[in-house]
FIFI-313237 format. One record per residue: residue in three letters; x, y, z of N, C-alpha, C in turn. Coordinates in pm, whole numbers, plus 50000, padded with zeros to 5 digits. Atoms other than C-alpha are relative to their C-alpha. Example, Ala and Ser with C-alpha at 12.3 -4.5 7.8 and 13.67 -1.06 7.14 Angstrom:
PT_residuo_n_X_n_Y_n_Z_ca_X_ca_Y_ca_Z_c_X_c_Y_c_Z
PT_ALA_50089_49881_50000_51230_49550_50780_50090_50120_50000
PT_SER_49918_49881_49994_51367_49894_50714_49923_50109_50073
END
This chain:
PT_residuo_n_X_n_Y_n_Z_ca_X_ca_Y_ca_Z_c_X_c_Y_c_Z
PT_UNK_50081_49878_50000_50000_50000_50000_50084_50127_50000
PT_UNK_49907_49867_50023_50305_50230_49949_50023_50076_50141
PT_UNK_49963_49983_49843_50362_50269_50354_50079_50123_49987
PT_UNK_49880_49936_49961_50676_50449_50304_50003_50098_49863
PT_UNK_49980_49905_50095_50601_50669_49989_50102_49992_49910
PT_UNK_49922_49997_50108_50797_50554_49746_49944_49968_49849
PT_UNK_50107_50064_50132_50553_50480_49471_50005_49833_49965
PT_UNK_50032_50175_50005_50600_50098_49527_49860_49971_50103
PT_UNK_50112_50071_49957_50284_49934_49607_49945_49834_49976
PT_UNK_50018_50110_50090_50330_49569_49503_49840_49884_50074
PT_UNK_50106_50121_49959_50041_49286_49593_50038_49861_49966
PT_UNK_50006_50147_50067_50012_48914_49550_49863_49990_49936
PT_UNK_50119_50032_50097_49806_48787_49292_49910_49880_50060
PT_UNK_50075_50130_49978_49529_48522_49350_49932_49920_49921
PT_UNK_50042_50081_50109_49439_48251_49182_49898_49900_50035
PT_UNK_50048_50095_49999_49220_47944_49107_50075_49928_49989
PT_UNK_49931_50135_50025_49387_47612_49216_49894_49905_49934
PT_UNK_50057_50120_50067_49259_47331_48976_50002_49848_50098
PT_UNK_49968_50104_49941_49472_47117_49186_49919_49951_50140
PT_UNK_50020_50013_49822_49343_47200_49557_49825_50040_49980
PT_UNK_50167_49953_49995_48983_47365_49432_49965_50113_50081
PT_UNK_50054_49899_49876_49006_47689_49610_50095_50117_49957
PT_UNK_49918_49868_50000_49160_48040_49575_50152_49928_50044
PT_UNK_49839_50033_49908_49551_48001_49655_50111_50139_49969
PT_UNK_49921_49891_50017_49827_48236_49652_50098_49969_49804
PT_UNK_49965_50034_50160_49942_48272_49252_50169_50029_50024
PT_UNK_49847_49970_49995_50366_48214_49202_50090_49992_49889
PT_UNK_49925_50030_50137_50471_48128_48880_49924_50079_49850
PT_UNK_50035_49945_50126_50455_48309_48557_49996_50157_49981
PT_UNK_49940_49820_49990_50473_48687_48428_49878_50059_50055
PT_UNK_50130_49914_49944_50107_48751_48578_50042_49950_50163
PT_UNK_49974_50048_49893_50216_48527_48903_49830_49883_50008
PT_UNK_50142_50096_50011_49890_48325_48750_50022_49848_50021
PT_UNK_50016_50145_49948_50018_47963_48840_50026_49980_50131
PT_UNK_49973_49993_49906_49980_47876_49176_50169_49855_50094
PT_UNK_49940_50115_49915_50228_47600_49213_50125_49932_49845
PT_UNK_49898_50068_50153_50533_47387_48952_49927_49948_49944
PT_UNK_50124_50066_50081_50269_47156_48906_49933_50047_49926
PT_UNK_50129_49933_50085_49997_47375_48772_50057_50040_49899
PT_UNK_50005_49967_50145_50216_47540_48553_50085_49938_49903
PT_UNK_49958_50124_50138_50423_47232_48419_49833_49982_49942
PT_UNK_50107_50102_50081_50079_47027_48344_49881_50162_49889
PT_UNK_50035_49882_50074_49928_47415_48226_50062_49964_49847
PT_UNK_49909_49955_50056_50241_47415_48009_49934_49863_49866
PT_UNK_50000_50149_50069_50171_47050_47862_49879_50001_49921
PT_UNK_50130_50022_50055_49806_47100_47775_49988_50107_49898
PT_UNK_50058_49888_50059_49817_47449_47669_50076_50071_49916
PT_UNK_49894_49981_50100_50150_47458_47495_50030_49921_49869
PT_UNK_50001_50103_50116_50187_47149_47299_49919_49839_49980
PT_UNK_50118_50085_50015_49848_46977_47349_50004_49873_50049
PT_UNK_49960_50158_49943_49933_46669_47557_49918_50032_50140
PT_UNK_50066_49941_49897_49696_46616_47807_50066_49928_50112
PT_UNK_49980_50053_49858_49731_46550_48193_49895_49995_50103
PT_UNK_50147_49962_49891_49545_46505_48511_49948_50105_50053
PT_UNK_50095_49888_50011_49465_46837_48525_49939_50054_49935
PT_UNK_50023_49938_50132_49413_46876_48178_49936_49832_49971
PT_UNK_50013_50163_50038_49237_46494_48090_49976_49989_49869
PT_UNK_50060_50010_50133_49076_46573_47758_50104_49951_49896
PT_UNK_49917_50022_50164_49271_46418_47455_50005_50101_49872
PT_UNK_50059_49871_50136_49111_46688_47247_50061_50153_50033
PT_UNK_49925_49871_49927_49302_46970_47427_49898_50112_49995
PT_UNK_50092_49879_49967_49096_47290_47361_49897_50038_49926
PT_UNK_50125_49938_50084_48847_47226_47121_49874_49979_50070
PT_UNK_50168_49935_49902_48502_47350_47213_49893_49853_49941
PT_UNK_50144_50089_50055_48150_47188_47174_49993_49985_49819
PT_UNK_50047_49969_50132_48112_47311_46835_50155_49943_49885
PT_UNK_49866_50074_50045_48431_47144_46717_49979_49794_50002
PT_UNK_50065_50123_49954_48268_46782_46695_50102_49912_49936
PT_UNK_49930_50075_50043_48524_46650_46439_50147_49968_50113
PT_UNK_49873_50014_49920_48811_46750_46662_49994_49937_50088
PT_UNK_49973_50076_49921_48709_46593_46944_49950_49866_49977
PT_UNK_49975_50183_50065_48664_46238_46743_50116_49985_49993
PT_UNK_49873_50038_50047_48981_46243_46632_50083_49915_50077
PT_UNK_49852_50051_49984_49226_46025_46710_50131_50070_50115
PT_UNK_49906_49947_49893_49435_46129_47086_50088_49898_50039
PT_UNK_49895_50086_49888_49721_45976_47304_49992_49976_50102
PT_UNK_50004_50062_49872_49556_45895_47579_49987_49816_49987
PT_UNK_49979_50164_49987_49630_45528_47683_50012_49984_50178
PT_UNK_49969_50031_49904_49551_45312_47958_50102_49979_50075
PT_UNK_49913_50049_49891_49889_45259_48087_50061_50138_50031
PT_UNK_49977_49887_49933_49920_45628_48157_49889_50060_50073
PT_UNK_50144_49976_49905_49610_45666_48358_49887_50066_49884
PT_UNK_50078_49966_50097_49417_45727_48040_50011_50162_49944
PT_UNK_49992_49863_50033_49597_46040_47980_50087_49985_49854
PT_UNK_49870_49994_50109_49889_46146_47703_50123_50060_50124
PT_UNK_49899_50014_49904_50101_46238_48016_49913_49989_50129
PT_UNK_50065_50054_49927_49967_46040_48282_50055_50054_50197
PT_UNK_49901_49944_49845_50092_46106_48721_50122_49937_50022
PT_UNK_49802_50044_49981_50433_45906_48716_50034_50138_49914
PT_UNK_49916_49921_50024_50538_46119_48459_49980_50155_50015
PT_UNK_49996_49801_49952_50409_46486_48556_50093_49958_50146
PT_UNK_49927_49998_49847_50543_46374_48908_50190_50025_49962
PT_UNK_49883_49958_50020_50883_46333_48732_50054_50113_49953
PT_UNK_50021_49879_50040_50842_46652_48534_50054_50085_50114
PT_UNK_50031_49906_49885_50741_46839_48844_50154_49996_50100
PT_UNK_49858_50074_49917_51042_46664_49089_50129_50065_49935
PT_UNK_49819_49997_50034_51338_46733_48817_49965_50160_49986
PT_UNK_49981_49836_49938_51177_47137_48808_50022_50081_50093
PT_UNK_49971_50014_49888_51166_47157_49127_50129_50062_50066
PT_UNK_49848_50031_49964_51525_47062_49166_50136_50043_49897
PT_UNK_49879_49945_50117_51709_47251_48871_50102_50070_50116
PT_UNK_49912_49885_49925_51996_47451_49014_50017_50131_49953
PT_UNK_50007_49825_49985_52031_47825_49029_50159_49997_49920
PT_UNK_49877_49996_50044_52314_47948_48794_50059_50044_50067
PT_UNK_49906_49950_49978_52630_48025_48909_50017_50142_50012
PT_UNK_50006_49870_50041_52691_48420_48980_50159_50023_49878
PT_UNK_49869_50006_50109_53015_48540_48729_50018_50160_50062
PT_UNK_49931_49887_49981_53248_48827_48842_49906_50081_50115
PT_UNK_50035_49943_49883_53117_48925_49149_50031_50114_50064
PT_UNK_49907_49945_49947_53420_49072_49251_50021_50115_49950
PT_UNK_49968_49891_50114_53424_49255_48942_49971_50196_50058
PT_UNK_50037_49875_49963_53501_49659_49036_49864_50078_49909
PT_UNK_50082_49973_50098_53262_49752_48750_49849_49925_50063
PT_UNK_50143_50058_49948_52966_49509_48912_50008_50046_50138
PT_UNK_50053_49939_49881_53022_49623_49235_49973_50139_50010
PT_UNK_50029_49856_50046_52998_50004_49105_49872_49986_49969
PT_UNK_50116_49974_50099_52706_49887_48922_49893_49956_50129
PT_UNK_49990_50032_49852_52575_49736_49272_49977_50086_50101
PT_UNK_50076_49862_49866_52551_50057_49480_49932_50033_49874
PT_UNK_50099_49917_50049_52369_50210_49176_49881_49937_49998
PT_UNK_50121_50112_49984_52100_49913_49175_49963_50032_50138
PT_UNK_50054_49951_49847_52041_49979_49540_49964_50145_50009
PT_UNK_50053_49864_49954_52070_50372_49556_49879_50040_49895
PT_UNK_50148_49946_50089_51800_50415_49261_49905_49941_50027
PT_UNK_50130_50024_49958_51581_50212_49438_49949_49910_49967
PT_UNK_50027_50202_50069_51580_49855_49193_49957_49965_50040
PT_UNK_50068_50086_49877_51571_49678_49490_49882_49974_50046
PT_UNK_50085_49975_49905_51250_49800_49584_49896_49903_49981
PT_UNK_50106_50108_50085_51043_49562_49357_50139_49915_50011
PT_UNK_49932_50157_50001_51378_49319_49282_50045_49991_50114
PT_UNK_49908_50077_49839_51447_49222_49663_50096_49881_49952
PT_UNK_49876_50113_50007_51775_49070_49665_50004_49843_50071
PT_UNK_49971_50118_49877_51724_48796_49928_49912_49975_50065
PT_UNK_50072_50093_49888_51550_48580_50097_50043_49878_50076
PT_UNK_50018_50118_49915_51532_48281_50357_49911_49882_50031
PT_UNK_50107_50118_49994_51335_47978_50271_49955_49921_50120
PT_UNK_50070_50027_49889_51091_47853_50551_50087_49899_50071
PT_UNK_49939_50145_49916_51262_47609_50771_49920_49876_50046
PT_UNK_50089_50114_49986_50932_47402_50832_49928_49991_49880
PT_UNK_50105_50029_50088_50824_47393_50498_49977_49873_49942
PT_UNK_50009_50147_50043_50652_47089_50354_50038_50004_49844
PT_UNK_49978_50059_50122_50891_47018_50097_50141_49943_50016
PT_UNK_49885_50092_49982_51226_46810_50055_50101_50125_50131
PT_UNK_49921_49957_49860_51457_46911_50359_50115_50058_49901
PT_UNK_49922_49927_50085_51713_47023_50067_49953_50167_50017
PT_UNK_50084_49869_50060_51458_47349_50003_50017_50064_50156
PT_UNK_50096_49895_49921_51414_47460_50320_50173_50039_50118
PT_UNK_49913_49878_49932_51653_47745_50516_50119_50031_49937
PT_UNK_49892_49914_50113_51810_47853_50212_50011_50108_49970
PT_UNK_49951_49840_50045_51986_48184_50170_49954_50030_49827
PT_UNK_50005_50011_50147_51856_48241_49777_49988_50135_49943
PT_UNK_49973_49867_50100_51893_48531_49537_49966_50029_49888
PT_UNK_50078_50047_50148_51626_48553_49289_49980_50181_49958
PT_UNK_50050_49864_50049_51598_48948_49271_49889_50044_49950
PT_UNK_50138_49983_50050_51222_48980_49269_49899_49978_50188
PT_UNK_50103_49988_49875_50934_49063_49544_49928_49860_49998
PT_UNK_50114_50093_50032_50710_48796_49368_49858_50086_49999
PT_UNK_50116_49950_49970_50431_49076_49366_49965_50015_49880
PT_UNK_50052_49938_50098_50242_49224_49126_49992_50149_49990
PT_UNK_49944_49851_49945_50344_49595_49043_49913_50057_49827
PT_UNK_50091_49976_50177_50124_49836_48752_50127_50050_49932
PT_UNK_49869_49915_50081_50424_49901_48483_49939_50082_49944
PT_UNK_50041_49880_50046_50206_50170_48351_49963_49974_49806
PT_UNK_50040_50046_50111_50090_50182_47973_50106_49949_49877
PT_UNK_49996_50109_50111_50319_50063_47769_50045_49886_49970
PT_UNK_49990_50176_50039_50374_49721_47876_49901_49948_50027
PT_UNK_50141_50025_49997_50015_49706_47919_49926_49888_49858
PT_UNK_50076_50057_50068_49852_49404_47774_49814_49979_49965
PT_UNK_50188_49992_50005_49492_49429_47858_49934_49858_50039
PT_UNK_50020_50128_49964_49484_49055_47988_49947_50019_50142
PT_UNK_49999_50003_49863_49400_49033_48345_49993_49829_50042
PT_UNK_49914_50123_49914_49511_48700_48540_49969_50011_50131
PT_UNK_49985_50019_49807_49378_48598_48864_49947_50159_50033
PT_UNK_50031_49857_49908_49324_48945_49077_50110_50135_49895
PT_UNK_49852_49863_50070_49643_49123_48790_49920_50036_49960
PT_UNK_50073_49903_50104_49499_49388_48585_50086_49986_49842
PT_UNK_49953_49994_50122_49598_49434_48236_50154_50083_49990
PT_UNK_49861_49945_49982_49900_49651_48342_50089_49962_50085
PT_UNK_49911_50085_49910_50039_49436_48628_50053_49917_49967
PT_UNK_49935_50102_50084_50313_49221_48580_50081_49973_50156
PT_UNK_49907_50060_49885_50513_49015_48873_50129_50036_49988
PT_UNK_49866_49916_49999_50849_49160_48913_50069_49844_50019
PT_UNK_49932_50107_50046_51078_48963_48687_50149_49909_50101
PT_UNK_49899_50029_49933_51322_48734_48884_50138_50020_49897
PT_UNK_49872_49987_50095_51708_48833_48765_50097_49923_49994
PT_UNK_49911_50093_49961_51894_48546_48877_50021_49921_49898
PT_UNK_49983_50107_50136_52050_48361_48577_50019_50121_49866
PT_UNK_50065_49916_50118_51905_48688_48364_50169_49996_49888
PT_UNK_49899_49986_50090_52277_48729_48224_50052_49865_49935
PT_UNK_49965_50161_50095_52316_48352_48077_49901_50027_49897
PT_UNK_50097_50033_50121_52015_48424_47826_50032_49976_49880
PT_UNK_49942_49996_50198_52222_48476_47495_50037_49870_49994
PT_UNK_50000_50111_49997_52354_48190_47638_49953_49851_49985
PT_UNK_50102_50091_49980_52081_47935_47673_49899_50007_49958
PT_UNK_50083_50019_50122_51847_48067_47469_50059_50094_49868
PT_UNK_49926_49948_50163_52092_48210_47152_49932_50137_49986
PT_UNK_50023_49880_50029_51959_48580_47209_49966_50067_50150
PT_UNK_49998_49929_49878_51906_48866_47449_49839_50062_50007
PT_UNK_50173_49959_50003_51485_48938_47424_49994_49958_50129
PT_UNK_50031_50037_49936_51358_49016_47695_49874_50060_50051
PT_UNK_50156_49960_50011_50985_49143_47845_49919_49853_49985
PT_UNK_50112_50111_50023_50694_48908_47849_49983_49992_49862
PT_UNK_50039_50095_50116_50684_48880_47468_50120_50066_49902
PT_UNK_49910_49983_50090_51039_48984_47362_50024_50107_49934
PT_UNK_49964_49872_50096_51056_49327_47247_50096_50004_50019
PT_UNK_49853_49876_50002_51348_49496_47439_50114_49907_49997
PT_UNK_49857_50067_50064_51671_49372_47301_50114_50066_50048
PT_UNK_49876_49904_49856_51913_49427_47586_49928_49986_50108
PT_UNK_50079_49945_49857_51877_49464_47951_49975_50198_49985
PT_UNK_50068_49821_50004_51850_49858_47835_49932_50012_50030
PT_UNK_50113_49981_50059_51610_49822_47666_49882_49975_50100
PT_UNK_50084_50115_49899_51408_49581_47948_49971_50134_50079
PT_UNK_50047_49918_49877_51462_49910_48189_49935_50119_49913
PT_UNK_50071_49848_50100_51339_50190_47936_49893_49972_50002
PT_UNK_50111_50026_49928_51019_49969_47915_49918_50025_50136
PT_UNK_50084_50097_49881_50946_49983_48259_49959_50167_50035
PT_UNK_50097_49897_49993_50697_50269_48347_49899_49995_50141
PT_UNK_50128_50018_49870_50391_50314_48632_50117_50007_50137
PT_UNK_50016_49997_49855_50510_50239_48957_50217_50008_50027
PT_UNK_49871_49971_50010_50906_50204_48806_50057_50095_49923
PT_UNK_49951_49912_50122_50902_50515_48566_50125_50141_50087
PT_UNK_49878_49904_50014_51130_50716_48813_50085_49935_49984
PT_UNK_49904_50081_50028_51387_50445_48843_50056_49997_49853
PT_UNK_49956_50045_50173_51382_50389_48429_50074_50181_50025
PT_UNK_49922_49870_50032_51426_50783_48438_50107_50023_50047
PT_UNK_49816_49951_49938_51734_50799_48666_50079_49946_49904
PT_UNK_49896_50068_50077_51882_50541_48458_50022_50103_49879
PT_UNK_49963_49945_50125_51830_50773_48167_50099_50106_50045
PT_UNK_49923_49857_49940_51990_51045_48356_50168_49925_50046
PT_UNK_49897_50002_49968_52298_50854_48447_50144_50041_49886
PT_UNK_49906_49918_50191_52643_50940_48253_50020_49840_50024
PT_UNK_49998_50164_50132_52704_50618_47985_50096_49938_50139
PT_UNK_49932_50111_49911_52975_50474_48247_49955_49926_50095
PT_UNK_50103_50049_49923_52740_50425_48508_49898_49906_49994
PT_UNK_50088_50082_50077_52496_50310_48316_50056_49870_49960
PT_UNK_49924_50163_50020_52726_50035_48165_50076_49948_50145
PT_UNK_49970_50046_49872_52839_49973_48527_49850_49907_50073
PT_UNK_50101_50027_49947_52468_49911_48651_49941_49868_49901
PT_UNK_50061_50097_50083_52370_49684_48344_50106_49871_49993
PT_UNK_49871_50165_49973_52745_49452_48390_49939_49945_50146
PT_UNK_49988_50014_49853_52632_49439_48773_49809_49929_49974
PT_UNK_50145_50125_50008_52253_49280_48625_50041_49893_49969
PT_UNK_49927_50090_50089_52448_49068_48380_50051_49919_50100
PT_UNK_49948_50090_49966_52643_48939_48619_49936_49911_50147
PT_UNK_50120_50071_49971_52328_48776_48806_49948_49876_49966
END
């Protein structure tokens, strides 16, 4: 609710669990619309490349009533996957090896240039939406690995309005059409890497982390503006010191 006057006001989003049948807190995705790995692996499976699951059962993936041929056709569900096309052994394995990916490596830490870039991420206020740090629950119900971990994902997990022009007009759960979950940065500098280019935004415009902060408007448009205001060294100090995330 912006307590402290800084024009941050972030929220959590809420969602419909499929899984549990009830409102839940939303965590995954650029609206924060999946509430869980599960939901949005078996989401991912049904609604990406038409394979159904037990949350998704239909063989016919998303054709409607009025689609009578499509849902004759010919699917991959089979009894020895619980009559699905990805049945619960294998979402469970799915789910289990996402779960359990590892967090990349940071690179040049040390680097005078990332730690320059490092107080400017903090004194403009980044932080305020990408929180650096957290402390995973110590009683949480999940593998004893996960839980009272120092981790460094650079993101609130909220939902923040970027203002109009990364405005899609979608709304998700409780987001509005201009809210978007404040992107985690951890890894962000491997992308050229691992996916052969630097797009980034929910559907790939800005080309660069520049670019990513020039986008960002509403609730981060003074932040984007300082950046514009810094001199070029700075600036390339603050964007080596994302990079190297």
């Amino acid at each position: 609710d912006d307590a402290d006057g800084n024009g941050i006001s972030g929220r959590p989003n809420r969602v419909w669990s499929a899984e549990f049948e009830q409102v839940t807190l939303g965590r995954f995705g650029h609206k924060a619309g999946a509430p869980s790995v599960n939901e949005q692996s078996q989401g991912a499976f049904a609604g990406d490349i038409g394979i159904s699951t037990p949350l998704n059962p239909h063989g016919w993936g998303e054709c409607t009533e009025a689609q009578a041929e499509c849902r004759q056709a010919p699917d991959g569900n089979s009894p020895q996957y619980d009559d699905r096309e990805a049945g619960r052994e294998v979402m469970d394995l799915v789910v289990f090896y996402a779960k359990n990916l590892a967090v990349p490596a940071r690179r040049d830490a040390d680097d005078p240039q990332v730690l320059a870039g490092k107080r400017l991420f903090n004194g403009l206020g980044c932080s305020g939406c990408h929180v650096p740090s957290y402390t995973t629950r110590a009683d949480a119900d999940v593998a004893a690995e996960q839980r009272g971990q120092r981790i460094w994902p650079y993101t609130d997990l909220l939902l923040h309005d970027m203002g109009e022009g990364l405005a899609d007009r979608r709304p998700e759960g409780v987001a509005t059409g201009t809210e978007w979950r404040t992107a985690p940065l951890w890894g962000i500098g491997l992308t050229p890497v691992v996916n052969g280019h630097d797009f980034y935004l929910h559907d790939g415009r800005a080309r660069g982390v520049l670019e990513a902060i020039l986008w960002h408007g509403g609730e981060a448009q003074a932040q984007r503006d300082a950046v514009v205001q810094l001199p070029k060294a700075d600036r390339e100090a603050l964007i080596k010191f994302v990079e190297s995330l």
